[in-house]
N, CA and C of each residue as an Amber inpcrd file, in Angstrom:
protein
   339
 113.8440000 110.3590000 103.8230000 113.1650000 109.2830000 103.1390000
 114.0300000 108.0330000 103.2760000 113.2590000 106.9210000 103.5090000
 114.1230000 105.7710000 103.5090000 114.5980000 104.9610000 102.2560000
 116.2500000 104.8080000 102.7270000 116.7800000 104.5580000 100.9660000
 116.0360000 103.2200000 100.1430000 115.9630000 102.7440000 101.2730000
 114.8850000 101.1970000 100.7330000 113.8650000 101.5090000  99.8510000
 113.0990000 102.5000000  99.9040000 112.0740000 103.2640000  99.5310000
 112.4220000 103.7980000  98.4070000 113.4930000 104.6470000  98.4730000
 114.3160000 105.2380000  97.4700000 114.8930000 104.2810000  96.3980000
 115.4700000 103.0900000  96.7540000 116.2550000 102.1590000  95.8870000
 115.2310000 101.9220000  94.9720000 113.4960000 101.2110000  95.6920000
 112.7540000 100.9650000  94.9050000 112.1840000 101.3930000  94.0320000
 111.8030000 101.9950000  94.5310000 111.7040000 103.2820000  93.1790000
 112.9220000 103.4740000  91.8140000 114.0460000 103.6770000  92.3300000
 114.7790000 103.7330000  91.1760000 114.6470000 102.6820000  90.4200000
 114.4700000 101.5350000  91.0040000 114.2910000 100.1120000  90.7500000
 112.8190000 100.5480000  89.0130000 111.6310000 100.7520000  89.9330000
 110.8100000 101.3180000  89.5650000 111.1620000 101.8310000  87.9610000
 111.6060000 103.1280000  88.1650000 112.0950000 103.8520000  87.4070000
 112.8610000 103.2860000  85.8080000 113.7220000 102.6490000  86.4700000
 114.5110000 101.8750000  85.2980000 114.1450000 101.0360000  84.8380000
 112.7690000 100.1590000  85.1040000 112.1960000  99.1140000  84.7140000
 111.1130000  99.8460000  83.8840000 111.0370000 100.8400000  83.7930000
 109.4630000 101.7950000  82.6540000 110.0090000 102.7720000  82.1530000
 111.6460000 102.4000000  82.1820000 112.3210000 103.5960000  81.2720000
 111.8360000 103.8970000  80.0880000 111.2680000 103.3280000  79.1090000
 110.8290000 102.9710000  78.1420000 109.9830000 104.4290000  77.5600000
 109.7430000 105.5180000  78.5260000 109.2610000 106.4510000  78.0710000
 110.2650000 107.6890000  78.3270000 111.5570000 107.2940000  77.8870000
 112.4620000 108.0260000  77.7820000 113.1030000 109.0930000  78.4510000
 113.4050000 109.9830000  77.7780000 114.9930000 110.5930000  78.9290000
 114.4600000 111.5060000  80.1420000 112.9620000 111.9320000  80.1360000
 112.7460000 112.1050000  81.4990000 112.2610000 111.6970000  82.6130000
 112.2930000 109.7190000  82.2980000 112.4050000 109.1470000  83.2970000
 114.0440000 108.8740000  83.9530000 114.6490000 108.7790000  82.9140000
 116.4460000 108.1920000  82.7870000 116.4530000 109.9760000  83.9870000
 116.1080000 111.2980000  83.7240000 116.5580000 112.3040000  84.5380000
 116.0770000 112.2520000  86.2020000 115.0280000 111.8160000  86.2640000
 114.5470000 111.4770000  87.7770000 115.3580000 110.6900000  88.0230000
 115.5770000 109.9230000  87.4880000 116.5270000 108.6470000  87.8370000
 117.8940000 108.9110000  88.7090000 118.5390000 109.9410000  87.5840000
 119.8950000 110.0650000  87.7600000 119.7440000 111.2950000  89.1470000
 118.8270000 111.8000000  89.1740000 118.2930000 112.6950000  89.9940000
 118.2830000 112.4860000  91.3800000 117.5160000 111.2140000  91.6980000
 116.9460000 110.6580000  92.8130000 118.3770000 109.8270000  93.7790000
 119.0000000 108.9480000  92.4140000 120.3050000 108.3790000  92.3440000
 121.3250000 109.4090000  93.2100000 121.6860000 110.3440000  92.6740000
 122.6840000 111.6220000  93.2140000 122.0080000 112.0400000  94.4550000
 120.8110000 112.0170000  94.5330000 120.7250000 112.6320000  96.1050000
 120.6040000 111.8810000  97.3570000 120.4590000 111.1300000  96.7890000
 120.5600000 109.4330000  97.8770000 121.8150000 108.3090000  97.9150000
 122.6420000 108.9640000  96.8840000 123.8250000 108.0980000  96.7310000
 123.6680000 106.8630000  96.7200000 122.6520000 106.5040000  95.5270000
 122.7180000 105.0160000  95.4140000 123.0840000 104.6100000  94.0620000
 123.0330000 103.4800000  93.7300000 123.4730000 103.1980000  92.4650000
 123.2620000 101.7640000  91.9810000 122.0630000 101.3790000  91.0420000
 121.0640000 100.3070000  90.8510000 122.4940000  99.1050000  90.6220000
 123.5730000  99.5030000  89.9530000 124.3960000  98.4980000  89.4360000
 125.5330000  98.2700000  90.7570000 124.9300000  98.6340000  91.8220000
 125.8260000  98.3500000  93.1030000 125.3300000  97.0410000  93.9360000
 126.3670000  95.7080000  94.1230000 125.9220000  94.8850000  94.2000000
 125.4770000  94.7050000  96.5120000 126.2210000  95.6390000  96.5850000
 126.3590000  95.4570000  98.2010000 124.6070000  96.2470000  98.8300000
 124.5640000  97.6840000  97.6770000 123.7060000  98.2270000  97.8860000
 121.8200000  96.7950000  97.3330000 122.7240000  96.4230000  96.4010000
 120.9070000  95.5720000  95.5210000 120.9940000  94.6550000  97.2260000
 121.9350000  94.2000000  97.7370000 121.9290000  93.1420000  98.2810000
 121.0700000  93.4190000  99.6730000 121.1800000  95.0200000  99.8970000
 120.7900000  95.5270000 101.6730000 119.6500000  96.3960000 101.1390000
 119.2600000  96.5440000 100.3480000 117.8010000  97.9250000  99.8540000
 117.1940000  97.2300000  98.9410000 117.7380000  96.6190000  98.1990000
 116.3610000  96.0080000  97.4520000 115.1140000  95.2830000  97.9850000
 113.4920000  95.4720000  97.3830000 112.9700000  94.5610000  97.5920000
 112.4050000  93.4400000  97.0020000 113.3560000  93.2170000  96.0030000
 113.1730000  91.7810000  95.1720000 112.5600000  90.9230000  95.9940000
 111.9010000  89.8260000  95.3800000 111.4800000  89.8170000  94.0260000
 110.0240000  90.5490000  93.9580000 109.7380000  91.5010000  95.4650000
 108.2920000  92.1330000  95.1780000 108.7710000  93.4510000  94.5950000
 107.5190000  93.8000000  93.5710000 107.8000000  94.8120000  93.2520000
 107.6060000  96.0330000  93.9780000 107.9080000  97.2970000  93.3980000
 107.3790000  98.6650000  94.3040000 105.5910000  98.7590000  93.8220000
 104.8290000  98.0410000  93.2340000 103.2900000  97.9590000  93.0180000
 103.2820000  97.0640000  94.2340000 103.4570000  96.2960000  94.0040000
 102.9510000  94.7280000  94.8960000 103.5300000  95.6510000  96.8580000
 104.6340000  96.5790000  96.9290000 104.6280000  97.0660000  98.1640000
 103.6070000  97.4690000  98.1750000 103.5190000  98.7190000  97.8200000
 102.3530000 100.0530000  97.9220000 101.0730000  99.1880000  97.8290000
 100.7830000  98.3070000  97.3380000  99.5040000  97.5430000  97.3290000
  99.2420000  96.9450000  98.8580000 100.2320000  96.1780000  99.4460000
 100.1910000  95.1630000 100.9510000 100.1710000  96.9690000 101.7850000
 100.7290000  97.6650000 101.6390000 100.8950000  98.6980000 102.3480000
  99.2550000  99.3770000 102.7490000  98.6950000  99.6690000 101.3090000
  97.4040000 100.0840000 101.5280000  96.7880000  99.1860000 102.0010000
  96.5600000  98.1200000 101.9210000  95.7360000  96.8610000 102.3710000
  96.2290000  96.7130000 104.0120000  97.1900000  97.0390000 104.3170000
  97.6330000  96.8790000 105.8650000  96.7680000  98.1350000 106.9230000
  96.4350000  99.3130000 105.8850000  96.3910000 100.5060000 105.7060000
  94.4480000 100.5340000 106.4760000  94.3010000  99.5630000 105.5780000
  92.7490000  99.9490000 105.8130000  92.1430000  98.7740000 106.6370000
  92.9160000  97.3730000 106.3690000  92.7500000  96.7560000 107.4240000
  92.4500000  97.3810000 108.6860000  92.7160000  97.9290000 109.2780000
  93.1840000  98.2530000 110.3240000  91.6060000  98.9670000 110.8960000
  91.5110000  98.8700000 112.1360000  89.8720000  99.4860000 112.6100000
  89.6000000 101.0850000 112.3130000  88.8270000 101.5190000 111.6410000
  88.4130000 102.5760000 111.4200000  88.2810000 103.2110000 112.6630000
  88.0500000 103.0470000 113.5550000  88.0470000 103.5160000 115.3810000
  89.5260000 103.7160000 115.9090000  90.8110000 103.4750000 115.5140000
  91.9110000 103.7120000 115.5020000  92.2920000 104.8890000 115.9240000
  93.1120000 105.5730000 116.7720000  93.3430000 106.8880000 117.0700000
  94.2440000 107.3070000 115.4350000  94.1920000 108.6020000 115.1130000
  94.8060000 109.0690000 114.3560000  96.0340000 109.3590000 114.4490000
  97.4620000 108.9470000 113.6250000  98.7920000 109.3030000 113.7480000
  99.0300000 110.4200000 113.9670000  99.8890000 110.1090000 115.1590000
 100.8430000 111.3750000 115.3960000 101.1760000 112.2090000 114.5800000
 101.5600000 113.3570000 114.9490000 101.9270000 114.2740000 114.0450000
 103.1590000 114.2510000 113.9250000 103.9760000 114.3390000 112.7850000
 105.3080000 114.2710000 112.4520000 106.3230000 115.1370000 113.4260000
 107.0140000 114.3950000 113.9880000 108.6190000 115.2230000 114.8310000
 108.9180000 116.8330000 114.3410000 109.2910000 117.3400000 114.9890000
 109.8590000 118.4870000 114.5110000 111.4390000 118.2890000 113.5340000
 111.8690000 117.2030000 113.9140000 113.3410000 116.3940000 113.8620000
 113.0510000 115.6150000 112.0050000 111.7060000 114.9010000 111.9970000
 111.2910000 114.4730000 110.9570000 111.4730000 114.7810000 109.9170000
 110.7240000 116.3030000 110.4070000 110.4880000 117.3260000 109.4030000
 111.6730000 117.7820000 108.9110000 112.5950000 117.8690000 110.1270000
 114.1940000 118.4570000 110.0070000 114.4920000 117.8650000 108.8080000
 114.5230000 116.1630000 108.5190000 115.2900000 115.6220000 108.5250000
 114.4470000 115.7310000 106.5050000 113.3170000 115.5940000 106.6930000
 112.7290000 115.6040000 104.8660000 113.0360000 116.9580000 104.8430000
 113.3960000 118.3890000 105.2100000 113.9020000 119.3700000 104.8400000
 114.6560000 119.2850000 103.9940000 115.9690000 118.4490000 104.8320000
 117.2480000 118.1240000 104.3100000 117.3590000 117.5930000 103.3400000
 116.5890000 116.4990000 103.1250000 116.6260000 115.6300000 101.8450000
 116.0990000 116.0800000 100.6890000 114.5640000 116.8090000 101.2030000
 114.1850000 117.4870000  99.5630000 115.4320000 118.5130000  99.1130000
 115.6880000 119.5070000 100.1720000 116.4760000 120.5420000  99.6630000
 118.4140000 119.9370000  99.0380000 118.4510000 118.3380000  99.0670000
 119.7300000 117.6610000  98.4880000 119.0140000 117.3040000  97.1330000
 117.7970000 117.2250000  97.1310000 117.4950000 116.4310000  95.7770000
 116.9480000 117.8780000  94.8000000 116.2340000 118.8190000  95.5300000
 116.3630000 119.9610000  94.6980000 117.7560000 120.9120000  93.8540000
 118.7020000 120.6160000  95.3140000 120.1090000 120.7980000  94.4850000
 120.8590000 120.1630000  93.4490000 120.4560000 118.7240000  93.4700000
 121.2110000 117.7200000  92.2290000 120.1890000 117.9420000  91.1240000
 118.7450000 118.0340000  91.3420000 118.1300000 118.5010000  90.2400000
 118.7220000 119.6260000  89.4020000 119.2790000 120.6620000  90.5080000
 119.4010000 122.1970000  89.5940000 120.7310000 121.9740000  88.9170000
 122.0020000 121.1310000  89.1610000 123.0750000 120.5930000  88.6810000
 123.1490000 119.6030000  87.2720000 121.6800000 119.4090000  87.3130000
 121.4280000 118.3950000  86.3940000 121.3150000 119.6130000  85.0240000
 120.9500000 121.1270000  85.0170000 120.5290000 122.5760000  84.5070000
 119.3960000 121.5400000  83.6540000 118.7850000 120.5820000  83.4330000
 117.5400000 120.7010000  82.9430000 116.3220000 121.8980000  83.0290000
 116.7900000 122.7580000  84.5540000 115.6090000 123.6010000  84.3650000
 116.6680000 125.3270000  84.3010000 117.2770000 124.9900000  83.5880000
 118.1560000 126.0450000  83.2240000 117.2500000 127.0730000  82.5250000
 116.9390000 128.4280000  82.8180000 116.1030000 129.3930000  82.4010000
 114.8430000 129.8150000  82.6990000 114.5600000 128.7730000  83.5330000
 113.2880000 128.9750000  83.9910000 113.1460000 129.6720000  85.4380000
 112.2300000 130.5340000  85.7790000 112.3510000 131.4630000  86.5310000
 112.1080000 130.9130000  87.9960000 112.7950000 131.1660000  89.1440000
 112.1520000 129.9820000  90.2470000 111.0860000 130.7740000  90.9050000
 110.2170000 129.6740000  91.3930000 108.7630000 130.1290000  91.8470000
 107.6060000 130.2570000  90.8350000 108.0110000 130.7610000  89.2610000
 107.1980000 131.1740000  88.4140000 106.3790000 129.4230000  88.1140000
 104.9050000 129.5410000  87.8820000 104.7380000 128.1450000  86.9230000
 104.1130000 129.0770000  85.6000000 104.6580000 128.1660000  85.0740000
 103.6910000 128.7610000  82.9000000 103.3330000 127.4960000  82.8870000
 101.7100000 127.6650000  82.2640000 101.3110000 125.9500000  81.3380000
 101.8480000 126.7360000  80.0560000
């Protein structure tokens, strides 16, 4: 995943903290597996996308999205290398999750409502 992507979001994140500590845990979550850190001035300076927000992206994004001719060939299918590579990253952010023991006791694989 790209950290730009990633920054924003945390960006995201800390700006609607406001619904408490299990946004602050994604946070610290996402933070540890991407090694970033919102109060890093070198990092705000090369990943941020001030002053648009992560709405106002995802908005030009979809709009770029559909612009585009419905007659369009359909995207490629993702690299084998791609795939390699979001392997890697979910399975770093699943590990700082399990370090975080928020899901301490719970059985893996099992879901309960």
């Amino acid at each position: 995943m790209d950290q730009k992507l990633v920054y924003s979001i945390l960006e995201f994140l800390e700006n609607g903290a406001k619904s408490g500590e299990n946004i602050e845990v994604a946070s610290q979550c996402l933070a540890d597996a991407y090694q970033l850190d919102l109060k890093n001035a070198e990092q705000r300076a090369q990943l941020s996308v001030q002053p648009h927000s992560l709405q106002e992206v995802f908005e030009a994004g979809l709009a770029s999205l559909t612009a585009g001719s419905k007659a369009e060939q359909p995207a490629a299918p993702k690299s084998s290398s791609t795939n390699e590579a979001y392997d890697a990253a979910f399975s770093k952010f699943l590990s700082s999750l399990k370090k975080t023991k928020f899901f301490d006791g719970v059985v893996e694989g099992k879901y309960i409502c």
